[in-house]
Phi, psi and omega in degrees: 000139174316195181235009182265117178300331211277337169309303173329288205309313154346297201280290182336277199324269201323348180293278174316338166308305163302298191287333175287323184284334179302282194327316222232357157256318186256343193255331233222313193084030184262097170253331172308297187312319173295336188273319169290355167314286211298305174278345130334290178298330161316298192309300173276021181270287218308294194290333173293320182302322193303313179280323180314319216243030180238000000 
């Protein structure tokens, strides 16, 4: 594991994240809500790499 938690703890959300939008497009037929699901979770990886590198 790297040594910035808050990248970890990220990376884990987004994971879980992956497995709810499975659930929630294909099982649930929620396909709008998952897809802003999804891109949310992605939104934050973005800002963190973004606060590493300024």
């Amino acid at each position: 594991m790297s040594k910035n938690i808050v990248k970890d703890k990220s990376f884990h959300f987004s994971i879980k994240v992956i497995e709810l939008y499975k659930v929630l497009a294909f099982e649930r037929k929620e396909y709008v809500l998952s897809k802003q699901l999804l891109r949310l979770s992605n939104s934050i990886g973005a800002m963190i790499r973004e606060s590493e590198y300024a």
